[in-house]
C-alpha positions in Angstrom: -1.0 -22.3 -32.2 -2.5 -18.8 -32.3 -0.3 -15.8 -31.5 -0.7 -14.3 -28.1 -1.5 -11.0 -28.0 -1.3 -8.1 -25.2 -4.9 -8.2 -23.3 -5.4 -5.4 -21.0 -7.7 -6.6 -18.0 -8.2 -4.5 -15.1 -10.3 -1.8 -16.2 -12.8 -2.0 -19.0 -12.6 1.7 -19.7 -9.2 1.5 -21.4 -9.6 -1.8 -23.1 -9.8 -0.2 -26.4 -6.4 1.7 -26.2 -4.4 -1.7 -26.9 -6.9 -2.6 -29.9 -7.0 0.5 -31.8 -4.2 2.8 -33.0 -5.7 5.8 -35.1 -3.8 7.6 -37.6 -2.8 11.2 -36.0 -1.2 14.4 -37.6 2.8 15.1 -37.0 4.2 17.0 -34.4 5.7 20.3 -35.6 9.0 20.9 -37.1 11.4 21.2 -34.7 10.3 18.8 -32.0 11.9 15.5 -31.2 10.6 12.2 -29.8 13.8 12.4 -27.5 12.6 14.4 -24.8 9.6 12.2 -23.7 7.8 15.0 -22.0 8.2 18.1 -24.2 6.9 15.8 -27.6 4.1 14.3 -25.8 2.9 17.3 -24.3 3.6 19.9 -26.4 1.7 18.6 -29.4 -2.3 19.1 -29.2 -2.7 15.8 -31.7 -0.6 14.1 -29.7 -3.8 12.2 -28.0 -3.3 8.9 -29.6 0.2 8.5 -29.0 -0.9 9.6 -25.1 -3.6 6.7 -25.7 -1.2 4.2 -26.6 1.5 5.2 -23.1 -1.9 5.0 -20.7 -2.1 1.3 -22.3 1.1 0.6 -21.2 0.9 1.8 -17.6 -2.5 -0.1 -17.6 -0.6 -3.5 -18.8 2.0 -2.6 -16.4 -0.2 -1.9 -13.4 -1.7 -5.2 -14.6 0.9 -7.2 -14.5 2.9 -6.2 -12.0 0.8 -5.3 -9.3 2.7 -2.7 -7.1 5.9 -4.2 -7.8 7.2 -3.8 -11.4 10.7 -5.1 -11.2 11.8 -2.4 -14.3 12.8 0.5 -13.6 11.7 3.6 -15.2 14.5 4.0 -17.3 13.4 1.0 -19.1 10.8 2.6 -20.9 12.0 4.8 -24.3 10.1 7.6 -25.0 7.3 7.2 -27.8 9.4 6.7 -31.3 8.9 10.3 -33.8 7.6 9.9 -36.9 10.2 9.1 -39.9 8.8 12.5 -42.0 7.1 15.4 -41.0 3.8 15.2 -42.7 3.8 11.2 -42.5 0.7 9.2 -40.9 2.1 7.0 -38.7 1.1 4.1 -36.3 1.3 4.9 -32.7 3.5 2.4 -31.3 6.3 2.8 -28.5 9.2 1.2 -28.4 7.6 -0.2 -24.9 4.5 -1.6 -26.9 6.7 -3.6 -29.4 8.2 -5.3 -26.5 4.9 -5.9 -25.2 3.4 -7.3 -28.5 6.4 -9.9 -29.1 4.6 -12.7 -30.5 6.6 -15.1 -28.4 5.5 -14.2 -25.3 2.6 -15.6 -23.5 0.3 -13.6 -21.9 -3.8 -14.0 -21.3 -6.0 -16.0 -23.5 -8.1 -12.8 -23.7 -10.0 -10.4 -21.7 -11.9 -12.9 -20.3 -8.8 -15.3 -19.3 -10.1 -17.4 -16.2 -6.5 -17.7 -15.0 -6.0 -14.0 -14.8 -6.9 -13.2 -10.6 -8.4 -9.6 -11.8 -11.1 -12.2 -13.3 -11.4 -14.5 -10.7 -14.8 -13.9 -8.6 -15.8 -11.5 -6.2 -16.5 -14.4 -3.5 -12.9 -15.7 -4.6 -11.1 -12.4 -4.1 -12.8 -11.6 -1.1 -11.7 -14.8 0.3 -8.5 -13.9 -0.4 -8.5 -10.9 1.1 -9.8 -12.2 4.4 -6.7 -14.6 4.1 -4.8 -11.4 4.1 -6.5 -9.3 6.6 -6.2 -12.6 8.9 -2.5 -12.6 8.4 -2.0 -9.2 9.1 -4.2 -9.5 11.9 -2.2 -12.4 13.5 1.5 -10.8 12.8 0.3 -7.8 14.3 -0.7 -9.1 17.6 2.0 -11.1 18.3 4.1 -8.0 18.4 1.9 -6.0 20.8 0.3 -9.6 23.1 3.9 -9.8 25.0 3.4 -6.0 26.2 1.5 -7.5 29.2 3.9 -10.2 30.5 7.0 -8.1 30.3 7.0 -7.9 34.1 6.4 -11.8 34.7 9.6 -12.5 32.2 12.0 -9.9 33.4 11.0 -11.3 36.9 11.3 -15.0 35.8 14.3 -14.2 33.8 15.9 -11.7 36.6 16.0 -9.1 33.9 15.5 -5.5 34.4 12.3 -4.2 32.7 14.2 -1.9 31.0 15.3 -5.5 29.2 12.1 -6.5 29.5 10.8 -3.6 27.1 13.1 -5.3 24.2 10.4 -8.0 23.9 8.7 -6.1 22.0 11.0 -3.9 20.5 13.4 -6.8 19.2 10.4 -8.1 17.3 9.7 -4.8 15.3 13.2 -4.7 14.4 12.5 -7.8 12.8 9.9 -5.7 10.7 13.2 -3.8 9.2 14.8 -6.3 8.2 12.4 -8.6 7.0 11.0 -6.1 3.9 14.4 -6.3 2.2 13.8 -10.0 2.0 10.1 -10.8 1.3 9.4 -8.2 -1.6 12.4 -9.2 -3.2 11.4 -13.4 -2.8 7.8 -12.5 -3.8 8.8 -10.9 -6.8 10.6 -13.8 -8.0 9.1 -17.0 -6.6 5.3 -15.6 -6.3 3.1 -14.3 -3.6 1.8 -17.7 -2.6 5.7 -19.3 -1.3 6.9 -17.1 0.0 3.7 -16.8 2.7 3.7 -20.5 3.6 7.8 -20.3 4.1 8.0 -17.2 6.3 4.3 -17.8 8.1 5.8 -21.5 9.1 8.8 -20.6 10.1 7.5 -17.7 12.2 4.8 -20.7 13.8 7.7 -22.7 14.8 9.6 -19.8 16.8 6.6 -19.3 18.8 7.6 -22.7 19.9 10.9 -21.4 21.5 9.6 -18.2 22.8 6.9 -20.1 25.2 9.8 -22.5 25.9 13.0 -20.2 26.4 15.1 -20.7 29.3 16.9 -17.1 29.7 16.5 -13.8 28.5 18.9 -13.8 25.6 17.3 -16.6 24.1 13.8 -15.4 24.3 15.5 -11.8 22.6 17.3 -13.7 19.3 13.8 -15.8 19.0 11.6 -12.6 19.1 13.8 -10.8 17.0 13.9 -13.8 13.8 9.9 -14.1 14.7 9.5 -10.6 13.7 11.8 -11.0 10.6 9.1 -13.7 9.0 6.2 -12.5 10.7 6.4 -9.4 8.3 6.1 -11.1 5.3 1.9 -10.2 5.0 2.9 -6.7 5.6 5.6 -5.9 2.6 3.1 -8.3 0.2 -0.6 -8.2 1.3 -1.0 -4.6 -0.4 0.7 -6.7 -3.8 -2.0 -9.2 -3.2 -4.8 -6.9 -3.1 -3.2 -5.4 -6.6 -3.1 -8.4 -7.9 -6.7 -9.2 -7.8 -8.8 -5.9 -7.7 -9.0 -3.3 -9.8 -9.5 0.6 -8.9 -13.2 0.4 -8.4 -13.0 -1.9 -5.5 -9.2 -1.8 -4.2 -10.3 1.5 -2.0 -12.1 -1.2 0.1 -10.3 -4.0 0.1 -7.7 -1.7 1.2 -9.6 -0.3 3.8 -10.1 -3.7 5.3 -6.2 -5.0 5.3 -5.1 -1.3 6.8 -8.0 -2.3 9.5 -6.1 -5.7 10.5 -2.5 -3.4 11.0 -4.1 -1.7 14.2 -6.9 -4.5 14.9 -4.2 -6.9 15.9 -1.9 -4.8 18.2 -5.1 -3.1 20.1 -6.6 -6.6 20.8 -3.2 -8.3 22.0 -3.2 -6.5 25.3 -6.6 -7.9 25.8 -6.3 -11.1 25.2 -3.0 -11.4 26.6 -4.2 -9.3 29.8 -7.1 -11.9 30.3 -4.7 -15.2 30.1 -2.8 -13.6 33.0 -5.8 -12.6 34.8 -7.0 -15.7 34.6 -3.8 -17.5 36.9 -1.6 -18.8 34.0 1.6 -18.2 33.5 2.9 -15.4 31.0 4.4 -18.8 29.3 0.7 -19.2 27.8 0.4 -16.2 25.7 3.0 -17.5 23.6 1.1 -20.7 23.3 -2.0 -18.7 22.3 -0.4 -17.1 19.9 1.3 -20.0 18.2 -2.6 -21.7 18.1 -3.6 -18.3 16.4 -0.3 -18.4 13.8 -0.6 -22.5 13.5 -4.2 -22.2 12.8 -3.7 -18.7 9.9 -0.8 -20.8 8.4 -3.4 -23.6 7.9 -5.5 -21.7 6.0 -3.0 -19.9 4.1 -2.1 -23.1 2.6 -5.3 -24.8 1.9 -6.9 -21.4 0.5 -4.7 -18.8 -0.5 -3.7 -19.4 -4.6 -0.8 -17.5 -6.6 -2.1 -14.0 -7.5 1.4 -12.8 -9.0 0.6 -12.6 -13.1 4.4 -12.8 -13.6 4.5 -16.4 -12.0 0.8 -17.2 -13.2 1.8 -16.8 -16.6 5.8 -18.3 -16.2 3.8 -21.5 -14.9 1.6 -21.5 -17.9 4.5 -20.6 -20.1 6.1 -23.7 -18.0 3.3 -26.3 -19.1 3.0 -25.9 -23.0 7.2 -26.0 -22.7 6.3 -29.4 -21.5 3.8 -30.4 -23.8 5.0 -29.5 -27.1 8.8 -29.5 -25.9 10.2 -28.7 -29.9 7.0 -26.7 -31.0 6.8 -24.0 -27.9 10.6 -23.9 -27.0 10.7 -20.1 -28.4 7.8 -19.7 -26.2 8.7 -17.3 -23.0 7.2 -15.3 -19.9 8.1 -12.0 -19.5 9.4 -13.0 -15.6 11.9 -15.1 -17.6 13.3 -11.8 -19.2 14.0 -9.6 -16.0 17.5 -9.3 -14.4 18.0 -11.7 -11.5 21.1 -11.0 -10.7 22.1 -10.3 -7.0 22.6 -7.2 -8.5 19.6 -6.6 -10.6 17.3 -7.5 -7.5 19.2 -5.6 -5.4 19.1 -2.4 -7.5 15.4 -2.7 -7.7 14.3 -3.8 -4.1 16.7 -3.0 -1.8 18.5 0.1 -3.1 15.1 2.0 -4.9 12.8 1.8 -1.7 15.7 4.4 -0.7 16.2 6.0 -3.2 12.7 6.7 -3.8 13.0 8.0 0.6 15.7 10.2 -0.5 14.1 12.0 -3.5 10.4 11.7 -3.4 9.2 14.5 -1.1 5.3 13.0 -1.2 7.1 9.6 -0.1 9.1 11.2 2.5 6.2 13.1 4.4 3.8 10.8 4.5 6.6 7.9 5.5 7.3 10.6 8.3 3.6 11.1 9.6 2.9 7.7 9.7 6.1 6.9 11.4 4.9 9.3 14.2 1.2 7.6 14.3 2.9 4.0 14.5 5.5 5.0 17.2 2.6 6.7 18.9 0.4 3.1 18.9 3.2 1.0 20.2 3.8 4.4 22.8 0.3 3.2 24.1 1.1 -0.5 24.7 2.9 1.1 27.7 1.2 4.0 28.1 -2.2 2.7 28.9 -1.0 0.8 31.7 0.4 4.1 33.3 -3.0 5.8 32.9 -5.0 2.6 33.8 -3.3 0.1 36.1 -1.3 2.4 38.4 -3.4 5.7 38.2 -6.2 4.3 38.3 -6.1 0.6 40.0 -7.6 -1.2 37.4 -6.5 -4.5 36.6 -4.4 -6.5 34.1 -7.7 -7.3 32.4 -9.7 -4.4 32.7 -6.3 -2.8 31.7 -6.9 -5.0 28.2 -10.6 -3.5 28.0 -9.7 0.0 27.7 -7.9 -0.9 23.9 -11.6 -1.4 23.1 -11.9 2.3 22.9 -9.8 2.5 20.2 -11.0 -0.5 18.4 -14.3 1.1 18.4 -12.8 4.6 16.8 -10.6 2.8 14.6 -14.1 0.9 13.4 -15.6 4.1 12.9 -12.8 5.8 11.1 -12.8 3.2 8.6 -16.3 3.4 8.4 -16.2 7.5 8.1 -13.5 6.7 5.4 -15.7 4.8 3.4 -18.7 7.4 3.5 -15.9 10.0 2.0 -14.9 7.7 -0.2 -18.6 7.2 -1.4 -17.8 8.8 -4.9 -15.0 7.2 -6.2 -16.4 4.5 -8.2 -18.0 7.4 -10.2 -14.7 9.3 -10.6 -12.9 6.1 -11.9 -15.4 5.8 -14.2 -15.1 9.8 -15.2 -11.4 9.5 -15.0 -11.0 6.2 -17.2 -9.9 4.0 -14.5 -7.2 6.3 -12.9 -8.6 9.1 -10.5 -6.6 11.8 -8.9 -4.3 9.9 -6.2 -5.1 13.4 -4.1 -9.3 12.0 -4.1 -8.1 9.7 -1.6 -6.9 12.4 1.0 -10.1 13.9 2.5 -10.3 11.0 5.2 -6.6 11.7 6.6 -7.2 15.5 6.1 -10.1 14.3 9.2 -7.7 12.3 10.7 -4.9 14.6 11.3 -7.5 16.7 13.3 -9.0 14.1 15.5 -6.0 12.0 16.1 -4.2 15.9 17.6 -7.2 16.5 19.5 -7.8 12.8 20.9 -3.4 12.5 21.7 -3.7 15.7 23.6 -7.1 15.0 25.3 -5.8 11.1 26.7 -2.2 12.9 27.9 -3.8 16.1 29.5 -6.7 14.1 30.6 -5.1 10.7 31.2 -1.9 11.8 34.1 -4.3 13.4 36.5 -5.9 10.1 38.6 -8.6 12.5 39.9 -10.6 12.5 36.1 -12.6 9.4 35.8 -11.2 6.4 33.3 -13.8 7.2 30.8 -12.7 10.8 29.9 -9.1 9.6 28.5 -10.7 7.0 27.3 -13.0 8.8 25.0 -9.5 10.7 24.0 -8.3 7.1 22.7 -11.5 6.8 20.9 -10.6 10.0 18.3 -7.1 8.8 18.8 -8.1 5.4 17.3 -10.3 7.1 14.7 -7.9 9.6 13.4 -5.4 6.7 13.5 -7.4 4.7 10.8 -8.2 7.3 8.5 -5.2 8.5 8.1 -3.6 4.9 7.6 -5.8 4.0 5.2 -6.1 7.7 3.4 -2.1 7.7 3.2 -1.3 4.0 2.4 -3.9 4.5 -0.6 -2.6 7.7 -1.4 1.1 6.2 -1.4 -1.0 2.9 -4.2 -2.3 5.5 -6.4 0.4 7.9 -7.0 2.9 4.7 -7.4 1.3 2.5 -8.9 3.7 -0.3 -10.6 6.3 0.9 -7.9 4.2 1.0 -4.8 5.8 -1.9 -3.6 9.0 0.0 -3.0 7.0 3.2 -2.0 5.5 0.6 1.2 9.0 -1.6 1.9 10.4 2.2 2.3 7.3 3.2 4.4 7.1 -0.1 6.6 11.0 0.0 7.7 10.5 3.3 8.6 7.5 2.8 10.2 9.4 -0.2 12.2 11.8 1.8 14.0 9.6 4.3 15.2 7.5 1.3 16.5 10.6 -0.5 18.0 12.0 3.0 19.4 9.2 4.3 21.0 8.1 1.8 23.9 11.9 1.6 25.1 11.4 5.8 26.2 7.2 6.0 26.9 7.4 4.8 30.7 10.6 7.3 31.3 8.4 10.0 29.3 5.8 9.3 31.9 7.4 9.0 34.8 10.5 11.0 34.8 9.4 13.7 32.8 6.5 14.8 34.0 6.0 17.6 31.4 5.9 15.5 28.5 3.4 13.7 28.9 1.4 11.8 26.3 0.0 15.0 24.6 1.7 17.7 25.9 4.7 19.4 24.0 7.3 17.8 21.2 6.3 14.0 21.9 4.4 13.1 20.4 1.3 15.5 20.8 3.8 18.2 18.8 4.8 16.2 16.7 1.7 15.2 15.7 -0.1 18.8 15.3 3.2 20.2 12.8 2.6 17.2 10.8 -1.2 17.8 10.5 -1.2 19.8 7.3 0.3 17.5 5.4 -2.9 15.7 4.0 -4.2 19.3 3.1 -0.7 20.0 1.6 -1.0 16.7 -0.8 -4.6 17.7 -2.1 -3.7 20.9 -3.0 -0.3 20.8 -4.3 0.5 17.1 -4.8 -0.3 16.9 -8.5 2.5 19.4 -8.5 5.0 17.3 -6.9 4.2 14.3 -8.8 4.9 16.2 -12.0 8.4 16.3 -10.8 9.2 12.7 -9.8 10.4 9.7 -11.1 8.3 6.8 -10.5 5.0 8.3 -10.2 3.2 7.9 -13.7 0.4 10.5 -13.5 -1.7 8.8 -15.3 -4.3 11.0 -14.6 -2.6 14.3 -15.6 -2.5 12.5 -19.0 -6.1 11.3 -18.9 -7.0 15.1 -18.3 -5.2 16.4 -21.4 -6.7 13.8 -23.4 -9.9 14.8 -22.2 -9.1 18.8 -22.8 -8.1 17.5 -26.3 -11.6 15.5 -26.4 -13.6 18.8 -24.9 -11.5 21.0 -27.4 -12.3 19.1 -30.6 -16.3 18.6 -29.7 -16.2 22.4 -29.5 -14.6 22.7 -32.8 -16.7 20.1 -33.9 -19.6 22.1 -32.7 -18.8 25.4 -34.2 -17.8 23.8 -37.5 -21.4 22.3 -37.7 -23.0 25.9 -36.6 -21.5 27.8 -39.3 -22.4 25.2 -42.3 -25.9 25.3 -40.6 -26.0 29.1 -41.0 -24.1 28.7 -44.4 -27.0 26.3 -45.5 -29.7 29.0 -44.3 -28.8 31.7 -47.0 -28.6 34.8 -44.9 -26.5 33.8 -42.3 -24.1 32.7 -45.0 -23.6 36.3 -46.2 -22.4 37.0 -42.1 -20.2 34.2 -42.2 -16.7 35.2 -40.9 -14.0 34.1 -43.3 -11.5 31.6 -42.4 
């Protein structure tokens, strides 16, 4: 049986770092390889040994997916040389793990069972699946907005009560992160999405038939505990499968179905009720929607985890050579499971990374703000709409529409900015700036201030017609988008292996905002006149301090990365091999110019000495 060997897949650019290891010069006396840092960057012929730690972030990114379950201590620094002037092989301590010949990996670059090879029809496929999930857990948190008042009435409940319908289910959306990420991690993407989407089907079932209040509280709450199972591990999907050149849209598309879903549940749910049924039958709706995703989630949605990909394979030749491949191993098999190693890495690092990664910790808080603000709206909009304005439940619904069709044209704008990315992946090697992703949300901080204050100023006074706020909910939707999907792909590129803890951080957070804010917008409204939707502190002011934030990030976030501890900055790397690359061409150059003028006889006598 022929030795597996590392095979780095998702970029070509880099495929030749794993293959080739050329000799390179010593660092100077003095330096040690046991400050990581200081010996790989303050040796100019260090490139090679640079080469060789860009191979293992690729294999990691690779593998992994978002959610590497090592942690960054793992990794020794790069092993000195045993003699000062001695040639040496450039291999880590990381990439002699990596290369132990027992461990299966792909059957090559071109490895069919590998998802970053699967084809583009396949992937996108399975990104649909995704986006559809997303789509359908998303509006069933926002759909029961509209038949609070018919439940609190049916129940006898106060609408105060009422308002927990929806804010029960998002603290589900806490919760559930510390439970999906770590289950997809070890069982595979593709399990744990048929558990927790069928189990979250099956609740709608008690929800359309609950009896009381309480009950229909406990069942909304556990429904938004599974339902968020597409949210921690879509983005881990989407890693799985594409690589840099096409993730930008792919992600685009799945931050699309996060605001798709809770803008059209209104308006669906609004025309059910319109219609004569009772609120009963939005829940039935939405367990048709959830029955029919789940469906499709298990009939065309494969495992994209390598890990498990490669423990089944590993799994299979066990079984049929059971005394030749018994030394045979996955490197899933290796990893700590232990209630205590999965703890440490996905419930306790998604806060530590909060607590000491300043680029997590202000984007986590801006798109807290825009998520509170979204699920602020849900009750907003009937304010502005329904009692200002008389329309009804339906045309109530209609009015999301306007920020469907900004939130369409954000993404759409983002994609435009984004138009010259594939060519910087290709100039960068496969790993771009993170900070190339920001010029959509540095446009979306400024419309979604300008649009939040024009729907409040615009949208208390009943004397301005319905279409002026709602123009203000269009720039509100389109700032919205681009900032999502600017920020979430920011957070993915400056993480990499460890974005998976960068989002579970980000999505709890996220969650209570969301859960928080509809239980206070109708008392903001109605009590307090002053703060209206855009005016002052909330959320308008909120909003316009944290504005600069994606022109902070673009011009100082590769200084902040520097300093952390789970962002790679890979590219920082890339860009000193490539001063090292630019460096030696010049010398390269000049060394050919002077034997040119050595060769032509009187420039030889001006030659300078060296």
């Amino acid at each position: 049986m022929d030795t597996p060997h590392v095979i780095n897949t998702r970029t070509k650019h880099l495929s030749w770092l794993l293959e080739t290891h050329p000799v390179i010069q010593a660092p100077a006396a003095g330096n040690s390889g046991d400050q990581r840092s200081s010996w790989a960057w303050a040796n100019p012929m260090s490139m090679a040994e640079l080469n060789d730690e860009l191979a293992i972030e690729e294999e990691r990114y690779t593998r992994y997916g978002g959610a590497d379950p090592r942690p960054p201590e793992a990794f020794a620094a790069p092993m000195a040389p045993e003699a000062p002037n001695r040639h040496f092989s450039t291999v880590t301590r990381a990439t002699s793990a990596l290369l132990d010949p027992e461990e299966i990996n792909w059957d090559g670059p071109g490895d069919k069972a590998n998802p970053q090879n699967w084809s583009n029809a396949r992937k996108w496929f399975i990104t649909f699946i995704v986006v559809i999930m997303t789509v359908n857990v998303t509006f069933a948190s926002a759909a029961p907005a509209d038949t609070q008042d018919f439940v609190a009435a049916s129940f006898h409940s106060s609408a105060e009560v009422a308002d927990l319908i929806t804010s029960l289910f998002l603290l589900g959306y806490v919760l559930g992160p510390m439970f999906w990420g770590p289950g997809s991690e070890l069982f595979g993407r593709r399990p744990i999405f048929i558990f927790a989407m069928s189990i979250y089907t099956l609740l709608h079932l008690g929800q359309a038939l609950a009896k009381n209040m309480a009950t229909m509280l406990v069942i909304r709450f556990l429904s938004g505990f599974f339902a968020c199972s597409p949210l921690v591990n879509a983005g881990g999907v989407i890693a799985d499968i594409w690589n840099a050149e096409k993730r930008g849209t792919a992600v685009t598309f799945f931050t699309a179905g996060v605001f798709i879903g809770p803008l059209s549940g209104p308006l669906i749910a609004g025309y059910i009720l319109e219609a004569g049924l009772t609120w009963r039958w939005v829940y039935w709706v939405m367990m048709m929607f959830a029955g029919a995703v789940t469906a499709l989630v298990i009939v065309g949605l494969p495992e994209t985890y390598a890990p498990v990909i490669l423990l089944t394979k590993v799994k299979a030749l066990r079984k049929a050579d059971p005394h030749g491949n018994r030394h045979l191993f996955a490197g899933h098999e290796k990893q700590d499971w232990s209630f205590k190693g999965v703890s440490e890495r996905t419930l306790l690092r998604p806060f530590r990374m909060l607590a000491g990664e300043p680029i997590l910790i202000l984007i986590t808080i801006y798109l807290t703000v825009l998520y509170g603000v979204l699920y602020g709206l849900l009750q907003a909009f009937p304010i502005i709409f329904i009692e200002k304005r008389g329309f009804t439940i339906g045309q109530n619904g209609l009015t999301f529409i306007a920020m469907g069709i900004g939130s369409t044209a954000g993404s759409a704008l983002n994609l435009w900015l984004s138009r010259d990315m594939p060519r910087l992946i290709k100039e960068w090697r496969g790993f771009p700036p993170p900070e190339k992703r920001l010029p959509g949300g540095m446009v979306g901080s400024i419309a979604f201030v300008v649009g939040i204050l024009w729907l409040g100023w615009t949208g208390n006074y009943d004397s301005v017609k319905w279409y002026v706020p709602a123009l203000g909910a269009i720039l509100v939707g389109m700032g919205f988008a681009l900032i999502f999907i600017s920020c979430l792909s920011y957070l993915v590129e400056t993480y990499l292996m460890y974005s998976a803890s960068a989002f579970a951080a980000n999505t709890i957070c996220r969650s209570l905002s969301a859960a928080a804010f509809p239980l206070f917008t109708l008392q903001m409204f109605n009590k307090v006149p002053r703060y209206q939707l855009g005016n002052d502190p909330p959320p308008g002011g909120i909003g316009l301090i944290m504005a600069p934030s994606p022109f902070l990030f673009y011009r100082y976030g590769a200084i902040i990365r520097q300093r952390s501890k789970f962002a790679p900055c890979i590219d920082l790397k890339i860009a000193k091999m490539m001063a090292e690359e630019r460096a030696a061409q010049e010398m390269k150059a000049t060394k050919v110019s002077l034997t040119s003028g050595e060769e032509g006889g009187p420039a030889a006598e001006k030659k300078p000495q060296v």
